[in-house]
C-alpha positions in Angstrom: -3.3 10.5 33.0 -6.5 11.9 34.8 -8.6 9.7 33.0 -6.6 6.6 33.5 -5.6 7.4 37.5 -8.2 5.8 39.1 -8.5 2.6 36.4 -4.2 2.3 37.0 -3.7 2.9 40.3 -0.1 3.3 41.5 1.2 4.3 38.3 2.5 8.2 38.1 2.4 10.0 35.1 6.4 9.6 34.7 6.4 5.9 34.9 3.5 5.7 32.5 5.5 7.9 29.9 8.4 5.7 30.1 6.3 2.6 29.5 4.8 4.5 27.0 8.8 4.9 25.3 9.3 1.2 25.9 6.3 0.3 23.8 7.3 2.4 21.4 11.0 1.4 21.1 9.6 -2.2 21.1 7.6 -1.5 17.9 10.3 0.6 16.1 12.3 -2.7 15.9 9.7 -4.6 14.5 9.4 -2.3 12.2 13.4 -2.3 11.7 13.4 -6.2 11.9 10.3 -6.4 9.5 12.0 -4.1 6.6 14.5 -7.0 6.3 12.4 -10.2 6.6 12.2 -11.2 9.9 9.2 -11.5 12.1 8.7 -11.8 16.2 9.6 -14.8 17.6 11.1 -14.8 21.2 10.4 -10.9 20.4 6.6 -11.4 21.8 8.1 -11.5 25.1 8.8 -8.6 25.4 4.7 -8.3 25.7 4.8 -9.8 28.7 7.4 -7.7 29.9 6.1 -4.7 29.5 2.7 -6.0 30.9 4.7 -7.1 34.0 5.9 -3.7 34.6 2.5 -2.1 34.2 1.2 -4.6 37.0 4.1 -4.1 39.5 2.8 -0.9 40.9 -1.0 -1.7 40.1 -1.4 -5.0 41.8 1.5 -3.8 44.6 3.9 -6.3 43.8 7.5 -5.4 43.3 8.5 -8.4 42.2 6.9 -8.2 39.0 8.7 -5.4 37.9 12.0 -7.6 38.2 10.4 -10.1 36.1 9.5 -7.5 33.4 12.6 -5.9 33.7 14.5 -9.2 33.1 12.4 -10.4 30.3 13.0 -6.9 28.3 17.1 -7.3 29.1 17.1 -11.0 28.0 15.7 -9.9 25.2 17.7 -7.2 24.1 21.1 -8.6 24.9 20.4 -12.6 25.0 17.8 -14.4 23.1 17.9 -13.4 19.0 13.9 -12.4 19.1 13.1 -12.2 15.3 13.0 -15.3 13.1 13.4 -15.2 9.3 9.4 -14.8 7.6 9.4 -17.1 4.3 6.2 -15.1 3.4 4.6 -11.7 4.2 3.1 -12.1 7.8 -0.7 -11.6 7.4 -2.8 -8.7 8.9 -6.2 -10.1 9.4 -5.6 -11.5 12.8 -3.4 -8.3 13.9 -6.0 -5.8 12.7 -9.1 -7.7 14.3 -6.8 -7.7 18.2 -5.9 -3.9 17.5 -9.7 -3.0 16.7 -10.4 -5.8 19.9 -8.0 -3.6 22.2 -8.6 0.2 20.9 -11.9 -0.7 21.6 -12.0 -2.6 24.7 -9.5 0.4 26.0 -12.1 3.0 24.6 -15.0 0.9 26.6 -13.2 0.8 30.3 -12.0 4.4 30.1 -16.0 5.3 29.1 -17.1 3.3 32.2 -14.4 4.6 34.9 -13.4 2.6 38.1 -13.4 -0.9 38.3 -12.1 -1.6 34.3 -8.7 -2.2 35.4 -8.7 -5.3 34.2 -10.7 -4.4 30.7 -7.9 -1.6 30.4 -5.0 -3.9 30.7 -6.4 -6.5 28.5 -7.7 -3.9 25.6 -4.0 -2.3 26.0 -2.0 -5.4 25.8 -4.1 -6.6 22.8 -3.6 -3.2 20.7 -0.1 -3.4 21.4 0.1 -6.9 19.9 -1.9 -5.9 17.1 0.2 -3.3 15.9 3.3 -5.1 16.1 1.2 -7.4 13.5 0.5 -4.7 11.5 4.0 -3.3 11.5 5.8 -6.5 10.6 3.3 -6.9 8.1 3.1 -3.3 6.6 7.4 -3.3 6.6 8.0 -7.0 5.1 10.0 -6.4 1.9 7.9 -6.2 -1.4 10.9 -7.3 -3.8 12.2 -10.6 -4.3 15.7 -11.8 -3.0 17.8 -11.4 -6.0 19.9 -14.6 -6.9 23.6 -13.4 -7.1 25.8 -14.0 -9.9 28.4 -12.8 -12.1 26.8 -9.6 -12.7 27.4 -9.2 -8.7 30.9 -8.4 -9.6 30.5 -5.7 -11.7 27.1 -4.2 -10.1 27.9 -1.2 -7.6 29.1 -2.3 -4.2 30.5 -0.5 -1.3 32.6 -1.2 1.8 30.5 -1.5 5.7 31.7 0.6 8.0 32.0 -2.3 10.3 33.6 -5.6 8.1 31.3 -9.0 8.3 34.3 -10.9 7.7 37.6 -11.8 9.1 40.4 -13.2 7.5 43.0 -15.7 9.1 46.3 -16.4 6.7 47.3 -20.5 6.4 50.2 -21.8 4.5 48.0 -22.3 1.6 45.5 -19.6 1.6 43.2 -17.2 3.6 40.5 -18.6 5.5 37.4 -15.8 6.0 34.7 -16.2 9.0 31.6 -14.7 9.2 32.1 -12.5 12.5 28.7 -10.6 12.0 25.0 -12.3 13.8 23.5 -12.7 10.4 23.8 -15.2 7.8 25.6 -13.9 4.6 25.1 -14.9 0.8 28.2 -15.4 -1.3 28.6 -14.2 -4.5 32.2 -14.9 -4.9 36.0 -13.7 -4.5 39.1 -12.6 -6.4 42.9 -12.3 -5.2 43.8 -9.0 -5.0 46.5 -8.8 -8.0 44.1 -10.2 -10.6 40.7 -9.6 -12.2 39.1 -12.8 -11.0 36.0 -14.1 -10.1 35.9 -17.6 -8.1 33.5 -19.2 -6.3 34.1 -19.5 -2.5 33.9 -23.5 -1.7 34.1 -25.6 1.4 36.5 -27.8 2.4 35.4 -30.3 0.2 35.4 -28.2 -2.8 31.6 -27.5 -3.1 30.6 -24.5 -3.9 29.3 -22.6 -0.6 26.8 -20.0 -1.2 25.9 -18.9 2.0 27.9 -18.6 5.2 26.2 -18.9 8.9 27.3 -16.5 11.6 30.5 -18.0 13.2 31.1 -20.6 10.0 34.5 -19.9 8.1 35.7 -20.8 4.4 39.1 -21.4 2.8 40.5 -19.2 0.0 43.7 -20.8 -1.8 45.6 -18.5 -1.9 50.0 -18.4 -3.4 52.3 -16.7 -1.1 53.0 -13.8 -3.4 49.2 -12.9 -2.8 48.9 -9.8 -0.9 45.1 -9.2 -0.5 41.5 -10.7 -1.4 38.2 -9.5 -2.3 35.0 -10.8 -1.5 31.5 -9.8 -2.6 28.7 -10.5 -0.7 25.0 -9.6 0.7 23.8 -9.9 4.2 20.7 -12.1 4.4 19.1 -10.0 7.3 19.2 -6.9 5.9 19.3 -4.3 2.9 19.9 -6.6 -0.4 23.1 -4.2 -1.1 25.7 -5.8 -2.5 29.0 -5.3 -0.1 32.6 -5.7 -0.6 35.2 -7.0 1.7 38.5 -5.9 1.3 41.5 -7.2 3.2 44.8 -6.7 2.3 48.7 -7.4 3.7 52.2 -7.7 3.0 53.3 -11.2 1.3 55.8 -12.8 3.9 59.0 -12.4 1.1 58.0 -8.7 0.8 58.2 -8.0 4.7 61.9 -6.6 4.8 61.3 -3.9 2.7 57.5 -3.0 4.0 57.5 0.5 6.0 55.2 1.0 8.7 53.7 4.5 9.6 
């Protein structure tokens, strides 16, 4: 902080090292985000946020550090910031603005007072250039698997927090997707058989994926007491998971016991 005093003036050594923490939270979830195919979108923001903060106390302008401030909140509980990557982001253009940064950085530090701006400029470019790098170095190397039969007999565990809901009707069970990401059917099975059934929409065609909020029927007889439905999350490890809801049938209810 010696060094970069009299090129940042106004800035103490503990709000640098929380900037500092910001950056690097900021890149750990495009890291996160990159490891199950997504990239930056709205996410870049969060640049200027941080740039904003760094400014506030540099150019003596407390209102920037609102603006920052907001931007990184809006981002974090508001505006989704990744977008799904069809292909593995490239690294050219990310290597060539960290190399730009690291070095313009390198230069203004070597030259002393009066780089301010050459500092802020080489900084905000490395930090671009490694969120390149990362969502390019993290991007899945394996193929989505297309999901099938073999789905229901392939290993498959239970979430710890369920990415469905299930609503009884009359004449079945209808399931939502209560989760943020879009999730790929495999298919579903009553509880008291060995089945395996395609889950369809209204209309009967077979759905195989179901957007965040979107819901499905399952028909369903009254004597049914439970479903199963097997499933992978598109943003995130290609796992295969298992819903499991059960209940009592409404002609069993007089004799159920609750604990």
């Amino acid at each position: 902080m010696d060094l970069l005093t009299p090129l940042l003036p106004g800035v103490t050594p503990l709000f640098g090292l929380s900037l500092l923490l910001l950056a690097a939270y900021w890149l750990g979830q495009v890291w996160r985000e990159a490891r199950r195919g997504w990239r930056p979108g709205a996410a870049w923001w969060a640049v200027a946020g941080l740039l904003a903060l760094l400014l506030a106390p540099v150019l003596d302008v407390p209102p920037l550090f609102g603006v920052g401030g907001g931007l990184l909140l809006v981002l974090e509980f508001w505006v989704p910031g990744y977008r799904r990557a069809r292909t593995r982001p490239g690294w050219t253009w990310p290597l060539i603005a960290a190399l730009l940064g690291a070095a313009l950085g390198w230069s203004a530090l070597a030259t002393g007072a009066g780089q301010t701006l050459p500092l802020v400029a080489g900084l905000t470019l490395l930090l671009c250039g490694l969120a390149g790098l990362l969502s390019s170095a993290a991007y899945p190397r394996t193929r989505r698997t297309e999901l099938g039969f073999q789905a229901r007999w392939s290993r498959s565990r239970v979430p710890e927090w369920p990415d469905l809901s299930v609503t009884l009707t009359p004449s079945g069970a209808q399931i939502r997707n209560v989760s943020r990401s879009e999730l790929r059917l495999a298919g579903w099975s009553p509880r008291s058989v060995n089945g395996w059934l395609l889950v369809r929409d209204p209309q009967g065609q077979p759905l195989n994926t179901l957007r965040a909020g979107q819901t499905a029927f399952l028909p369903l007889a009254h004597h049914e007491g439970g479903v199963r439905v097997w499933y992978v999350p598109v943003r995130g490890p290609q796992d295969t998971l298992l819903f499991r809801a059960d209940w009592t049938p409404v002609q069993s209810q007089g004799t159920r016991v609750l604990n």
